[in-house]
Residue frames relative to the residue before (quaternion, step in Angstrom):
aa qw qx qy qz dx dy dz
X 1.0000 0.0000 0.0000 0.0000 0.00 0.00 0.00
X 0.2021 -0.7649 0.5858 0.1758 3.52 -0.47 1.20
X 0.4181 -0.7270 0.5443 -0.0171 3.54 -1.35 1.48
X 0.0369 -0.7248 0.6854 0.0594 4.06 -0.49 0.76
X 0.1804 -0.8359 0.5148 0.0614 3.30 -1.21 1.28
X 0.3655 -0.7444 0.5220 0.1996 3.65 -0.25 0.49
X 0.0708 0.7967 -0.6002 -0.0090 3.36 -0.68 1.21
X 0.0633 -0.6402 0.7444 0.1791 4.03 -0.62 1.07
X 0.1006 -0.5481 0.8253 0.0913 2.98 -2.48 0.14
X 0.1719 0.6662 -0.7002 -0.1908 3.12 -1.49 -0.69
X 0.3769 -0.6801 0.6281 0.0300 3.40 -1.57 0.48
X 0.0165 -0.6203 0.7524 0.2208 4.07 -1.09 -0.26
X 0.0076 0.7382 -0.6718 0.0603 3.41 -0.17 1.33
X 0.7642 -0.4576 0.1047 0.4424 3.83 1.40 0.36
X 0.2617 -0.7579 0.5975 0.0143 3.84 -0.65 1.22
X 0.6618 -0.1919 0.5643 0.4547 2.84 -2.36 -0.86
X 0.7816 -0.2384 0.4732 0.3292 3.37 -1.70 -0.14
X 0.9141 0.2722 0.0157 0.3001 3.53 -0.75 -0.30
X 0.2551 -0.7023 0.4760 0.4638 3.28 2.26 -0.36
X 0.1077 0.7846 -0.5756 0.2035 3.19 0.23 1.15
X 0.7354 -0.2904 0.3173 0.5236 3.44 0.17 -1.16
X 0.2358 -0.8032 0.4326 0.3348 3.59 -0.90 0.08
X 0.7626 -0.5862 0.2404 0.1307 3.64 -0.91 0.05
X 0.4320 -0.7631 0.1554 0.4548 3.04 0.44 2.01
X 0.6131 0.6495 -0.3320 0.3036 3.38 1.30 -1.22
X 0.5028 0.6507 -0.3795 0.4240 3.64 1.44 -1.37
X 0.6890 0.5088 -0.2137 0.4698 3.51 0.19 -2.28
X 0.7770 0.3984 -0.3333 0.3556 4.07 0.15 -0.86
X 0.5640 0.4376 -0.4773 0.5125 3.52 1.52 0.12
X 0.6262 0.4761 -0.4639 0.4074 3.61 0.58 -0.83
X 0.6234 0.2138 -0.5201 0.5433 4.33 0.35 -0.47
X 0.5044 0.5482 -0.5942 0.3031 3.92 -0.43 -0.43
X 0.7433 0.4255 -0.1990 0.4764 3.41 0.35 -1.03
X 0.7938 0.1527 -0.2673 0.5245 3.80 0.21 -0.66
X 0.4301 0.5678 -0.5594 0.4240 3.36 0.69 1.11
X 0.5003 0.6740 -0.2871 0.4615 2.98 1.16 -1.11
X 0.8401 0.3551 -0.1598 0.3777 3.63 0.50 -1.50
X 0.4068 0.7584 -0.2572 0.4395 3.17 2.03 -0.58
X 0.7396 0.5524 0.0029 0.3845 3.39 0.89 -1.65
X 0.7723 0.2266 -0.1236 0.5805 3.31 1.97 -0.61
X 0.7120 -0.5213 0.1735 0.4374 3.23 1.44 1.09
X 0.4624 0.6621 -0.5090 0.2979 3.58 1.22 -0.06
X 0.6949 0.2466 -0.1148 0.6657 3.88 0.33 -1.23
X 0.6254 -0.4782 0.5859 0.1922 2.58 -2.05 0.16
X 0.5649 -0.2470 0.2346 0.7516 3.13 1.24 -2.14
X 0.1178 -0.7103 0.6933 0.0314 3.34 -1.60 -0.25
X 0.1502 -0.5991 0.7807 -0.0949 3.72 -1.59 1.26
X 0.1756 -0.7155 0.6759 0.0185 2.86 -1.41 1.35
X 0.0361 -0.8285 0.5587 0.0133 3.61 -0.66 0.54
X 0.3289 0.8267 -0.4519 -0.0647 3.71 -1.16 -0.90
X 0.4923 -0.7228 0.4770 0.0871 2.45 -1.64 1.32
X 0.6931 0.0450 -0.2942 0.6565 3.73 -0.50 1.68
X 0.7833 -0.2914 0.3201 0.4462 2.85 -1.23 -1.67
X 0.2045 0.7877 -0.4215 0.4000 3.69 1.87 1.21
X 0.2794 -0.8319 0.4776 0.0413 3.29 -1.05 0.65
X 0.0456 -0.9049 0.4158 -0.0789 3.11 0.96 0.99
X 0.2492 -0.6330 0.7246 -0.1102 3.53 -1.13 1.99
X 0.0505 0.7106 -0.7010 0.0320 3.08 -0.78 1.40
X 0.1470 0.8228 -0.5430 0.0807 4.40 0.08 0.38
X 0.1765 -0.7616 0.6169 0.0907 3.28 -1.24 0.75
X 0.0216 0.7528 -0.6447 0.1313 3.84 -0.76 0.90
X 0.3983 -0.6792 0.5249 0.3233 3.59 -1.74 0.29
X 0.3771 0.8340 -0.3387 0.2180 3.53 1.34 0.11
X 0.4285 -0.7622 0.3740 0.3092 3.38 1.81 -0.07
X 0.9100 -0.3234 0.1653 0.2001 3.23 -1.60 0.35
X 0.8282 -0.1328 -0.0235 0.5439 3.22 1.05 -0.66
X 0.0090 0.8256 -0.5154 0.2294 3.11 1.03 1.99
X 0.3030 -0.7574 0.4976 0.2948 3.34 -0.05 1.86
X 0.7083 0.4646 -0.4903 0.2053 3.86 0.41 -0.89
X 0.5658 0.5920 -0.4185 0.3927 3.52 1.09 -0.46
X 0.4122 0.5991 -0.4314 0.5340 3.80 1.31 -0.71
X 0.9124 0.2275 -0.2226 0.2572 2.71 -0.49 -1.55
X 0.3704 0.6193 -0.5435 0.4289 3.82 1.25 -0.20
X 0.7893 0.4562 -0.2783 0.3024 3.47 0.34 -1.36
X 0.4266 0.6874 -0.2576 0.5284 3.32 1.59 -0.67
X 0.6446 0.4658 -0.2162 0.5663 3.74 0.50 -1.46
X 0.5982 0.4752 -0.4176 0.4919 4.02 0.08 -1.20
X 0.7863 0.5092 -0.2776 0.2131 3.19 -0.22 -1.44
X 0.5970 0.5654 -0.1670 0.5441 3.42 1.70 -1.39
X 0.6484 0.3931 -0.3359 0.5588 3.48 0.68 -0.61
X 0.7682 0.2838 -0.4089 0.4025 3.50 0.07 -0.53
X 0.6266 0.4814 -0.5284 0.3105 3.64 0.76 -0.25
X 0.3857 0.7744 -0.3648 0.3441 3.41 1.79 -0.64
X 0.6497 0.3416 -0.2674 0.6243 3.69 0.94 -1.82
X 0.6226 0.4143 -0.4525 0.4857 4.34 -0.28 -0.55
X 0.6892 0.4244 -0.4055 0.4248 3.79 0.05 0.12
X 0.6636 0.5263 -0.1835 0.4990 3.29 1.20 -1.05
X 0.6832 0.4056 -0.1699 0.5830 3.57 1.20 -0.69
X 0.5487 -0.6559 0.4079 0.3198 3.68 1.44 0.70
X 0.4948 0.8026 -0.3314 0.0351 3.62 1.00 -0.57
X 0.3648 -0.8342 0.1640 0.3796 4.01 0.14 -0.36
X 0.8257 -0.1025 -0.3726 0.4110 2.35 -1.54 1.87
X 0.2998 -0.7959 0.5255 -0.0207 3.25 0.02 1.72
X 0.8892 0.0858 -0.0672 0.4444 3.83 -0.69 1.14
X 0.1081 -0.9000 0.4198 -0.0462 3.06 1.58 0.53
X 0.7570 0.3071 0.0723 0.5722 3.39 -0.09 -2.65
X 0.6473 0.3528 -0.4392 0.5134 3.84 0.71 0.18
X 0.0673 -0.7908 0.6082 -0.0174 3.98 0.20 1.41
X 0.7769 0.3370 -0.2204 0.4840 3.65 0.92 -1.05
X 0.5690 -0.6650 0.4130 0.2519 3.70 -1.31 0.98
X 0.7909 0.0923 -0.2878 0.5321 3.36 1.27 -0.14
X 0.8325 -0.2741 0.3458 0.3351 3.75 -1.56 -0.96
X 0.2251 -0.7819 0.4904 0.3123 3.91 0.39 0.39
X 0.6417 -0.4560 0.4677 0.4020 3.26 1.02 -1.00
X 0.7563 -0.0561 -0.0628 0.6488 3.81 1.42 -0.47
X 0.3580 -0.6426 0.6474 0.1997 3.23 -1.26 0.34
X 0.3607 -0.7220 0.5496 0.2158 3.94 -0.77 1.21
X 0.4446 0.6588 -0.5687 0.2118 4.00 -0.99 0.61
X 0.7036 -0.2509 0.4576 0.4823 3.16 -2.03 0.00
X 0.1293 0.5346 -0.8289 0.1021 3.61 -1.24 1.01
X 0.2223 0.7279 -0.6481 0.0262 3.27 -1.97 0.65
X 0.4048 -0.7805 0.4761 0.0194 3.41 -0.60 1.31
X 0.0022 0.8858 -0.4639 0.0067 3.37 -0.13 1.13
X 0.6320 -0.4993 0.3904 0.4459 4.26 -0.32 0.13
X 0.2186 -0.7015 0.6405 0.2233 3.74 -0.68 0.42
């Protein structure tokens, strides 16, 4: 039985002032990018959302629970977009991204359900 797992994240890779919201520009790198991975068989699908000035990776794939590339995709999004939230002066640019590189997993709600 083949199994699709849902993996959310989220990040403050940088906002408005106040955790307000984040920046259409911020949010259009984060789909740019997991389109990108969409398109070459990594995900299935994926919706980005968030809540303030959070970045929120929602992404489905069959790669299971602790599929480092899906981590580390999410890992990668996050850098790039704190990349564009630095560039746009925005505040505090990469916040949730304290370490300079990838550990190797990304910690969230995963859950694997039956296709």
């Amino acid at each position: 039985m083949e199994k699709i797992t849902l993996t959310v994240t989220k990040a403050d890779v940088g906002g408005f002032v106040g955790h307000a919201a984040v920046h259409e520009d911020v949010a259009e790198k984060a789909r740019d990018t997991l389109s990108k991975a969409s398109s070459k068989g990594l995900l299935i699908d994926f919706w980005t959302t968030s809540v303030g000035d959070d970045l929120v990776l929602a992404m489905t794939h069959e790669k299971g629970l602790e599929a480092k590339e899906i981590h580390k995709l999410g890992w990668d999004t996050f850098v790039a977009c704190g990349e564009v939230a630095e560039k746009l002066k925005l505040h505090n640019p990469g916040r949730d991204l304290m370490s300079t590189s990838f550990a190797g997993t990304l910690r969230g709600p995963d859950r694997a359900w039956p296709r």
